[in-house]
MIMI-20345 format. One record per residue: x negated, y negated, z of N, C-alpha, C in turn. Coordinates in steps of 0.05 Angstrom, whole numbers, padded with zeros to 5 digits, always signed. Layout:
// residues N
XYZXYZXYZ;...
//
This chain:
// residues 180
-00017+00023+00000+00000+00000+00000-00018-00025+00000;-00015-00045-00021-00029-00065-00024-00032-00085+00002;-00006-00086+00019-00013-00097+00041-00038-00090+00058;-00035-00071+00061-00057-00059+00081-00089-00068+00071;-00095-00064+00047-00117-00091+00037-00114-00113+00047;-00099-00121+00047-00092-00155+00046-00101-00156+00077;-00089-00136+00100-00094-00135+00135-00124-00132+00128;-00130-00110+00120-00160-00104+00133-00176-00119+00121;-00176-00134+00093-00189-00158+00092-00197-00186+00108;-00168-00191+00121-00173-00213+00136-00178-00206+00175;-00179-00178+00168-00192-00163+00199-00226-00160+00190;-00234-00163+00172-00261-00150+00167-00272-00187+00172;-00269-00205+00159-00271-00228+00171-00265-00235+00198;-00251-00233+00208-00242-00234+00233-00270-00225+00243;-00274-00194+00251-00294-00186+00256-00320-00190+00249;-00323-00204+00232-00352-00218+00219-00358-00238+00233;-00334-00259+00238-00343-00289+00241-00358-00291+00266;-00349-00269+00289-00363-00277+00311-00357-00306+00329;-00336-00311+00317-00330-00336+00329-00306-00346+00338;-00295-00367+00357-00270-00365+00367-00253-00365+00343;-00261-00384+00319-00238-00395+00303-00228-00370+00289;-00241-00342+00283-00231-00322+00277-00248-00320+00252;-00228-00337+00223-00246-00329+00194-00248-00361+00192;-00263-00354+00166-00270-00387+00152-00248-00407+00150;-00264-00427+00155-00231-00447+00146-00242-00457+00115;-00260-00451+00109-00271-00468+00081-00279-00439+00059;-00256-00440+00038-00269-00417+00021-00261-00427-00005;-00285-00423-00024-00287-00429-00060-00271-00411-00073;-00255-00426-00082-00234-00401-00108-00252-00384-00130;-00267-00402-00138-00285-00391-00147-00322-00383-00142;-00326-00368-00145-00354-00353-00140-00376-00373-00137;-00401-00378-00115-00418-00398-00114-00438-00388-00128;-00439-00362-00128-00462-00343-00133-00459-00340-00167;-00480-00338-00180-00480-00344-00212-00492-00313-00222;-00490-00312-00245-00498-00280-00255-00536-00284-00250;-00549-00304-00252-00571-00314-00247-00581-00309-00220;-00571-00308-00197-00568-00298-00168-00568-00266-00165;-00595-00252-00175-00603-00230-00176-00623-00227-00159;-00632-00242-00134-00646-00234-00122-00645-00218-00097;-00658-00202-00088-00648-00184-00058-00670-00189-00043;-00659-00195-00017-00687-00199+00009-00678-00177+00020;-00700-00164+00005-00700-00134+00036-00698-00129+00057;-00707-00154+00066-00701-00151+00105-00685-00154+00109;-00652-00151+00087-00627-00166+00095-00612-00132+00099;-00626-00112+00078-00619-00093+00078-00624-00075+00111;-00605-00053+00113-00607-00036+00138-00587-00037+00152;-00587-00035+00178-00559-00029+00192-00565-00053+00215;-00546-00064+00226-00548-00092+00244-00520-00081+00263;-00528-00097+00285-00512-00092+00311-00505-00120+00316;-00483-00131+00332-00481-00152+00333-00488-00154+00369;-00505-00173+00370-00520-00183+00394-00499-00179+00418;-00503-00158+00433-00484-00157+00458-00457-00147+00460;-00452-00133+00429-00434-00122+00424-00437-00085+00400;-00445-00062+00416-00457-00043+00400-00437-00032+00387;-00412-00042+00388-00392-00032+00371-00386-00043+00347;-00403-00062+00343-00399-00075+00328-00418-00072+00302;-00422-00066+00283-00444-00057+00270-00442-00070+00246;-00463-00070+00220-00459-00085+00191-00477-00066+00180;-00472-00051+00156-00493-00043+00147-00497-00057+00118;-00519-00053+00112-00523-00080+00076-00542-00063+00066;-00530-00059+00042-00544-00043+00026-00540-00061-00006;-00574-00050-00032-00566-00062-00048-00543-00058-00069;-00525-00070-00076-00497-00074-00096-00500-00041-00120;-00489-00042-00132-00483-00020-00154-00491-00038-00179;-00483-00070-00174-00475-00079-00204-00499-00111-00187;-00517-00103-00169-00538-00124-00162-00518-00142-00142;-00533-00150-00122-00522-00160-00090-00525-00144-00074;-00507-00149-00054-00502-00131-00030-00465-00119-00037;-00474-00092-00021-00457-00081-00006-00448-00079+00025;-00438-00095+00029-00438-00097+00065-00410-00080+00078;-00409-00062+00093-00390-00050+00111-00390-00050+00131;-00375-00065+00149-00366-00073+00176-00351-00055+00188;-00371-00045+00203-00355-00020+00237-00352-00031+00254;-00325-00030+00264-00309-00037+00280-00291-00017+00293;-00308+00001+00317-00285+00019+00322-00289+00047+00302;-00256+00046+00298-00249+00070+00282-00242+00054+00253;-00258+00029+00248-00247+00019+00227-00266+00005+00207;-00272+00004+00180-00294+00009+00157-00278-00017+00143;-00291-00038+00140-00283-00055+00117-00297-00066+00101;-00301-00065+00082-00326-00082+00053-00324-00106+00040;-00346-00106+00032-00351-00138+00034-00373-00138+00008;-00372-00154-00012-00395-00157-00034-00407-00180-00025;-00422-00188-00038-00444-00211-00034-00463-00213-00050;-00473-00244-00054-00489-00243-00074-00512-00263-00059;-00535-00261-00059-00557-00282-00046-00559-00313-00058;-00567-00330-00051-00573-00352-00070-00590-00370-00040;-00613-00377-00062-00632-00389-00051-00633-00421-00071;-00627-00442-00038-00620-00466-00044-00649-00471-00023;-00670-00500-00043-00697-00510-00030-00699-00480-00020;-00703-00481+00016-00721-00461+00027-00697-00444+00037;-00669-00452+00037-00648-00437+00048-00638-00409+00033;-00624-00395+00057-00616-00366+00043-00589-00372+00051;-00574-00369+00029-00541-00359+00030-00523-00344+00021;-00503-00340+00028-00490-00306+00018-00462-00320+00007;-00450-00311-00019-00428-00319-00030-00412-00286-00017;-00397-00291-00001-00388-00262+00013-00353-00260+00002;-00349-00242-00007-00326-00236-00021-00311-00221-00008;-00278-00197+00008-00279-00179+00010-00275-00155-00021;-00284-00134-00017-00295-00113-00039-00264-00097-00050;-00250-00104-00030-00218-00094-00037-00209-00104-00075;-00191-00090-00091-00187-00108-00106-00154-00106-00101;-00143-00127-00095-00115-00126-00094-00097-00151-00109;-00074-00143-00121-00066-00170-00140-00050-00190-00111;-00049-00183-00097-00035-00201-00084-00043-00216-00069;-00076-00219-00069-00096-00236-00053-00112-00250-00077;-00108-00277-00065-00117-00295-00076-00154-00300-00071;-00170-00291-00095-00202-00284-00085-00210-00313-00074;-00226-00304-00051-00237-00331-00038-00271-00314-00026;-00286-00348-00031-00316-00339-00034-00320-00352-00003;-00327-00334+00017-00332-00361+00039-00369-00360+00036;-00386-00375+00039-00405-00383+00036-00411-00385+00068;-00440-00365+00074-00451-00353+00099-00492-00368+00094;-00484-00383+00111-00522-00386+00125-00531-00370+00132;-00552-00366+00124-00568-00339+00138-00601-00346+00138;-00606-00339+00167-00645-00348+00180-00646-00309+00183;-00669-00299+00170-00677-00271+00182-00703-00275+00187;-00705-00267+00209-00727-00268+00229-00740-00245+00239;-00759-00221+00224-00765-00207+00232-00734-00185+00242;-00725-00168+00263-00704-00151+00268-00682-00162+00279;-00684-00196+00270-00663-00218+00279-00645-00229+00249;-00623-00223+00251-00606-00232+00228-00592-00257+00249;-00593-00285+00243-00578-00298+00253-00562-00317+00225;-00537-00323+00222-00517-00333+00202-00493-00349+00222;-00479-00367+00202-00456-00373+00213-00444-00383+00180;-00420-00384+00183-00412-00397+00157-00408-00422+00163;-00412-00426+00124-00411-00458+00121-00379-00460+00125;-00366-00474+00154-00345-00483+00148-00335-00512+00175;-00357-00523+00177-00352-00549+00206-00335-00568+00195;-00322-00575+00205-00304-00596+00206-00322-00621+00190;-00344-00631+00189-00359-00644+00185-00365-00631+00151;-00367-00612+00148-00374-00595+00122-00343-00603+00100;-00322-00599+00119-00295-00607+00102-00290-00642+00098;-00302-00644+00118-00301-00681+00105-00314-00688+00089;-00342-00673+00081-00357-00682+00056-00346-00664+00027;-00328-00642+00037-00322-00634+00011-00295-00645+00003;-00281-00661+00017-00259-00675+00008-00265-00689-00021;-00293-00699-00026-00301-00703-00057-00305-00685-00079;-00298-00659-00069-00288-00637-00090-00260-00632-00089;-00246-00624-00125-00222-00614-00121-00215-00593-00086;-00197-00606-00077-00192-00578-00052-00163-00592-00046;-00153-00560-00031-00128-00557-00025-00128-00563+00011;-00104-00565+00032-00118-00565+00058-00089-00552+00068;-00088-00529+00071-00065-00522+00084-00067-00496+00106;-00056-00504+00124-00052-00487+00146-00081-00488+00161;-00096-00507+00170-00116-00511+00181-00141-00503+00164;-00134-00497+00132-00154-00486+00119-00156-00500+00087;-00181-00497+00079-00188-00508+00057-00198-00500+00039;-00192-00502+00029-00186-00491-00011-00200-00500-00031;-00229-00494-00034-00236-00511-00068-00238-00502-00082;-00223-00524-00112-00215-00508-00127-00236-00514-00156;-00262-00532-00138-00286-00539-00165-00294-00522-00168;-00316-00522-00197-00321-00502-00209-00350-00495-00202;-00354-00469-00202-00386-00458-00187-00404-00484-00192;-00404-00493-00218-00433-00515-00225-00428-00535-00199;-00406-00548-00201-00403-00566-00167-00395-00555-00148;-00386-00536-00141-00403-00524-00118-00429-00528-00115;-00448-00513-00119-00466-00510-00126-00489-00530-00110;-00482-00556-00132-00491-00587-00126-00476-00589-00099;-00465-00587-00086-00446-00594-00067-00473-00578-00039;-00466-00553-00049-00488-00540-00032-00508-00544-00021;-00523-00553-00051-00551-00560-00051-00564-00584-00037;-00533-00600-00037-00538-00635-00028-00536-00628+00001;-00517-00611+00012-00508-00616+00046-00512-00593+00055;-00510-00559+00053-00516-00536+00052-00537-00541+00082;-00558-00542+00074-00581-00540+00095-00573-00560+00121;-00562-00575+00121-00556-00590+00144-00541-00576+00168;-00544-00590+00193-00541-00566+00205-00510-00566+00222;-00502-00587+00210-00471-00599+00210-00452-00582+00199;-00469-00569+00178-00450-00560+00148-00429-00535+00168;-00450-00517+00191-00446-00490+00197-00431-00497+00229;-00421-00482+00230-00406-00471+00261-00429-00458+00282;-00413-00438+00291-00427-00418+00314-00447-00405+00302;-00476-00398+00308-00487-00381+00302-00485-00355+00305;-00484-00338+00294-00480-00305+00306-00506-00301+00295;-00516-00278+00316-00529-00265+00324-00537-00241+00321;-00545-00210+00307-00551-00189+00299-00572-00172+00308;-00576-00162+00313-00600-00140+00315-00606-00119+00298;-00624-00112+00289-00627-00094+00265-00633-00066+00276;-00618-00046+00269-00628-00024+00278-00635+00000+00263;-00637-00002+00247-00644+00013+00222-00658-00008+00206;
//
C-alpha cells in the first residue's frame, strides 16, 4: 500500500534528524546534486551509531547507479535513503532523497552538512530559520511551518555556494559514531 511509503518515509527522517523539530523544514523540489556529483568519500561509507543512542544505527554504502545508499535501523524498522555528495569550497554535503518510489509523494531533496572526522560523522541539515530568510530570494512555497523551493538545481546550487558553509544556514548538530 502506497501509504505505508509515504509513513515510513517521513519516519526515516524523523529518525535521521536527531533533532527536536523532527524532519527538515527546508526541502528542493528539485535535485541539488548534478549528474557531475560523482564523487564518494569513503570515510562516509560503513555502519554509524548515533552518539548515545545504540539503537539507532545508519549504514552508507556506495549507490548501484553512483552516491550513497543509506538505511536507517530503527528498532524492528529499515528505511532508505539515496544521496548524492557535492563538494561546495572546502564543504561536504549530501542531497538526501527517500529511496521509496511512490506517485503520491511529492520528491523533496533536503540538503545535509556533513564534518567527518576520523570515526566521527557529525551533520545537521541545512534548514535554520535564518537559512529560510535568505532563501525567500528563490522561487519557494511556505506552508505548514515548511518550505518549498521550487528553483532550479543551477540556483540552488549558487544559493548553496553563497550561504551553505555559514554556520547559520544549519540547526542541531548530530552526532555518529562509526562502527564498522
Amino acid at each position: 500500500m502506497k501509504i505505508k511509503g509515504m509513513l515510513a518515509a517521513a519516519a526515516a527522517i524523523v529518525i535521521l534528524s536527531g533533532c527536536e523539530s523532527g524532519v527538515p523544514a527546508l526541502l528542493s523540489l528539485e535535485p541539488v546534486a548534478t549528474g557531475k556529483d560523482t564523487a564518494i568519500d569513503t570515510a562516509l561509507l560503513g555502519t554509524w551509531e548515533e552518539s548515545g543512542n545504540k539503537d539507532l544505527t545508519a549504514i552508507i554504502r556506495s549507490g548501484d547507479r553512483g552516491g550513497y545508499q543509506i538505511a536507517i535501523v530503527a528498532g524492528g524498522s529499515v528505511m532508505g535513503f539515496q544521496a548524492r555528495l557535492i563538494r561546495i569550497h572546502e564543504s561536504e554535503f549530501l542531497d538526501l532523497e527517500p529511496s521509496d518510489d511512490n506517485d503520491f509523494r511529492i520528491p523533496g531533496h533536503a540538503i545535509m552538512r556533513l564534518w567527518v572526522e576520523g570515526s566521527l560523522l557529525r551533520w545537521a541539515f541545512l534548514d535554520s530559520d535564518w537559512l529560510k530568510q535568505q532563501a525567500a530570494a528563490l522561487a519557494t512555497h511556505t506552508g505548514d511551518g515548511k518550505m518549498q523551493i521550487f528553483s532550479p538545481t543551477t540556483d540552488v546550487r549558487a544559493f548553496l555556494a553563497a550561504i551553505g558553509e555559514n554556520d547559520k544556514a544549519y540547526g542541531k548538530v548530530a552526532t555518529w559514531q562509526k562502527t564498522q
